[in-house]
C-alpha positions in Angstrom: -2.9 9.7 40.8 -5.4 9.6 37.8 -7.5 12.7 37.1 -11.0 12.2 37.8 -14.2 13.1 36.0 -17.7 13.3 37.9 -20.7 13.9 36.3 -22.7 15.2 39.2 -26.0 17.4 39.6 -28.1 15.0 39.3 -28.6 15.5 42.3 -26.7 17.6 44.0 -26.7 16.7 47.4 -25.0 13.3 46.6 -22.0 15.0 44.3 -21.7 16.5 47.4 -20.8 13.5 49.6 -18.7 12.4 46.2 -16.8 15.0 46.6 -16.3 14.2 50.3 -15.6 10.6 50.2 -13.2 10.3 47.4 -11.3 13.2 48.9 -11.1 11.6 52.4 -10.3 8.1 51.2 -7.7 9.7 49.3 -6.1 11.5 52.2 -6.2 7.9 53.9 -4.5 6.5 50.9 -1.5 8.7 50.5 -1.2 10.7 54.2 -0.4 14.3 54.6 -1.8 16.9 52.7 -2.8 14.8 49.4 -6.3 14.7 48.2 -7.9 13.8 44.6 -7.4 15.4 41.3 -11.3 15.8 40.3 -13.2 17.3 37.2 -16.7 17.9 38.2 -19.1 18.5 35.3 -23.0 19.5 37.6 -26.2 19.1 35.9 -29.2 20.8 36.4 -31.6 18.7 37.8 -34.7 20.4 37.0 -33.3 20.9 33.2 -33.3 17.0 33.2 -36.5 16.3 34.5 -38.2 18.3 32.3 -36.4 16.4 28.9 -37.3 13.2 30.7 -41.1 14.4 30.9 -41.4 16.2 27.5 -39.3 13.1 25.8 -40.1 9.6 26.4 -37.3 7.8 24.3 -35.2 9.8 27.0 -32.8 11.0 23.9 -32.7 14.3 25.1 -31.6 12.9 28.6 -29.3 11.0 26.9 -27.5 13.4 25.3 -27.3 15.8 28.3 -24.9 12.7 29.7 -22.9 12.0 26.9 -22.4 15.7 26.9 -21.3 15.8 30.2 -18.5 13.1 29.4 -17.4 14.7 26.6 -16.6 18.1 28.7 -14.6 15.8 31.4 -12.9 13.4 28.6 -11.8 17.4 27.1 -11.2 18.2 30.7 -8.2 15.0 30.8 -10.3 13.2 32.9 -8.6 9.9 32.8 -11.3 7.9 35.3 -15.1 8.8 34.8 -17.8 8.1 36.7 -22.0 9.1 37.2 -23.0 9.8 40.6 -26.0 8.5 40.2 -27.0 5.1 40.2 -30.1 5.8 37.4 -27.8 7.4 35.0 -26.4 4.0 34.2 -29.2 3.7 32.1 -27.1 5.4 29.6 -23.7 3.6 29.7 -24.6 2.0 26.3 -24.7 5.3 24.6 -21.4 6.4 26.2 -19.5 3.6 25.9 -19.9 3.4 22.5 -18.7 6.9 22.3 -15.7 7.3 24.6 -12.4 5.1 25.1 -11.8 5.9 28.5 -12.0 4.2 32.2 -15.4 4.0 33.3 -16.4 3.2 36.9 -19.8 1.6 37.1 -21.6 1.6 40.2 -23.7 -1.2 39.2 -20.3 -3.4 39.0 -19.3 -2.3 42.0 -22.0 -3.1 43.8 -22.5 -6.3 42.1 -18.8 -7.1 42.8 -19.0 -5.8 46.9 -22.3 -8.3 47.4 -20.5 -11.0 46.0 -17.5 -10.2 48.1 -19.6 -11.1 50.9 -21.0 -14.1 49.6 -24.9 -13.0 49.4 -27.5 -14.7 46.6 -30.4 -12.6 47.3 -30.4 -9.0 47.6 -33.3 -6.2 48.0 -32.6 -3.4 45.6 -34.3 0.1 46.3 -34.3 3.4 44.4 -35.7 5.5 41.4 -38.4 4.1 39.5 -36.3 3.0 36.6 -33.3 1.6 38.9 -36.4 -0.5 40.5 -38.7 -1.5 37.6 -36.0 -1.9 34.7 -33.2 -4.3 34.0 -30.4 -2.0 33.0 -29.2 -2.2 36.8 -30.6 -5.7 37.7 -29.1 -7.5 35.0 -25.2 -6.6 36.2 -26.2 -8.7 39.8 -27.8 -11.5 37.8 -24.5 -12.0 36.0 -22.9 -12.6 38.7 -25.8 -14.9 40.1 -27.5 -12.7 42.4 -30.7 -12.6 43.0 -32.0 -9.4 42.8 -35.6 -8.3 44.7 -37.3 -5.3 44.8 -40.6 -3.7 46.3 -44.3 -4.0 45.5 -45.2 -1.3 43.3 -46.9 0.7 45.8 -43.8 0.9 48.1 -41.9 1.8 44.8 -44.2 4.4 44.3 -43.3 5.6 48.0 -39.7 5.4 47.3 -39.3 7.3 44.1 -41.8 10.0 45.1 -39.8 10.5 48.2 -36.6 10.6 46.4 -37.5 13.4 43.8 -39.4 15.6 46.5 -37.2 15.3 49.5 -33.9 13.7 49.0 -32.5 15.4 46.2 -34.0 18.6 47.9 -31.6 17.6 50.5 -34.3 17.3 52.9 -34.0 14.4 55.4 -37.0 13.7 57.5 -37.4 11.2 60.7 -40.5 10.3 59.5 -39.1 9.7 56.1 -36.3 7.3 57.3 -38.8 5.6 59.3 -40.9 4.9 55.6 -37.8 3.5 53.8 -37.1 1.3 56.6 -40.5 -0.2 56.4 -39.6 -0.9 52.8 -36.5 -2.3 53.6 -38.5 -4.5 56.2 -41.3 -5.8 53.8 -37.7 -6.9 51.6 -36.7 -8.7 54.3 -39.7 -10.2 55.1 -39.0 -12.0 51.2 -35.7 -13.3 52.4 -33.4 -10.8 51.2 -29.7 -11.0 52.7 -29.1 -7.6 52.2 -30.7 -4.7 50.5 -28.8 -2.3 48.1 -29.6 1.1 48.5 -28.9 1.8 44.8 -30.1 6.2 45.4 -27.2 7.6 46.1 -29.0 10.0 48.5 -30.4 7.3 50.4 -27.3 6.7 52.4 -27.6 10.2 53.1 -31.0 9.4 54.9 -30.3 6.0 56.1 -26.8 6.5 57.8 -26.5 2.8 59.3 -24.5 0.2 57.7 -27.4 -2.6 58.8 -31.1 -3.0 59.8 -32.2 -5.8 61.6 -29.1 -7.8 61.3 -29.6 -7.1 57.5 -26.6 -5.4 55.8 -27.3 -2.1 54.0 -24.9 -1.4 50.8 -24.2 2.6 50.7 -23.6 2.4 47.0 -22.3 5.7 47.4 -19.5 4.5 49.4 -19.1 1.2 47.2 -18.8 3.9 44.3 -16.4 6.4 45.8 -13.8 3.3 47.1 -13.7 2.0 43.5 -13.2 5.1 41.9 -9.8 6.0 44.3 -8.8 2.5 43.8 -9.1 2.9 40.1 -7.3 6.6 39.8 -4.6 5.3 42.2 -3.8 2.4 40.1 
């Protein structure tokens, strides 16, 4: 089995359930008392947040990434991955600067909808996964249509994500906010909706909501990722 290389921290409660899932689907893999081969390189959150709020151009952010590969590509990380579905943002500036295997959760999602044969999918998370086209764009390659919330349900989701989520605080009346989002998605005629935080599945344990399928890109991630190192 391939080494692999997490950059995690970011946050912490969802390297967590990383560490978890590709360990577990591993053991299912290869039976007895196997389990993964994994470099984890955790970032401070907080350090992030404030070069995200002190830097616009997000270069400082950026770098903090690129770093992180280079510790895991020095580590013999042989498969890489973020554990965070924002931090794909950044795959420009670290595939031009490492020649390694890269697993990106925006792929696999894309790759897992269209699997399944949906056009038209809902797409929740952080403000930039939301309101930018660095994630959008890899589902509308592939033709799928990609939806997301009015700005102030946005708004809700983000907040909610930095104060709570990552906090690893997971509230009733929390859940019961993101499925109202969800529901105002499906109200647009969404066939499914990605949850594209990868503490959200953390929150929102269900595989479906009113008949609507919910994609854990979490798991999506962590079943590519063993596939990949087992190759």
């Amino acid at each position: 089995m391939k080494k692999v290389g997490l950059v995690g921290g970011l946050g912490w409660v969802s390297t967590l359930e990383y560490y978890k899932l590709i360990n577990g689907l591993t053991n299912q893999y290869l039976g007895g008392h196997r389990s993964a081969h994994i470099l984890i390189e955790s970032l401070d959150e907080g350090l992030f947040l404030e070069n995200q709020s002190k830097d616009p151009t997000e270069k400082l952010c950026e770098e903090m990434i690129t770093d992180a590969v280079d510790v895991l590509v020095c580590g013999g990380a042989e498969v890489v991955a973020l554990c965070a579905n924002g931090l794909h943002r950044f795959m420009p500036a670290i595939e031009a600067k490492y020649d390694v295997e890269f697993v990106d959760i925006r792929e696999a999602t894309a790759q897992a909808i269209q699997k399944v044969g949906l056009e038209r999918v809902g797409l929740i998370g952080v403000q930039k996964t939301m309101a930018t086209e660095f994630y959008k764009a890899v589902l509308q390659s592939l033709r799928i249509e990609v939806v997301v919330p009015e700005l102030a349900s946005r708004q809700y989701v983000h907040d909610k994500i930095i104060s709570e989520l990552v906090l690893n605080e997971f509230s009733v009346a929390t859940k019961h906010g993101f499925l109202s989002v969800i529901e105002e998605l499906v109200a647009q005629n969404v066939q499914g909706v990605i949850l594209g935080c990868t503490e959200i599945p953390l929150l929102l344990t269900a595989s479906e909501h009113q008949g609507i399928p919910l994609f854990s890109t979490t798991e999506i991630h962590c079943r590519e990722i063993v596939q990949r190192a087992l190759n």
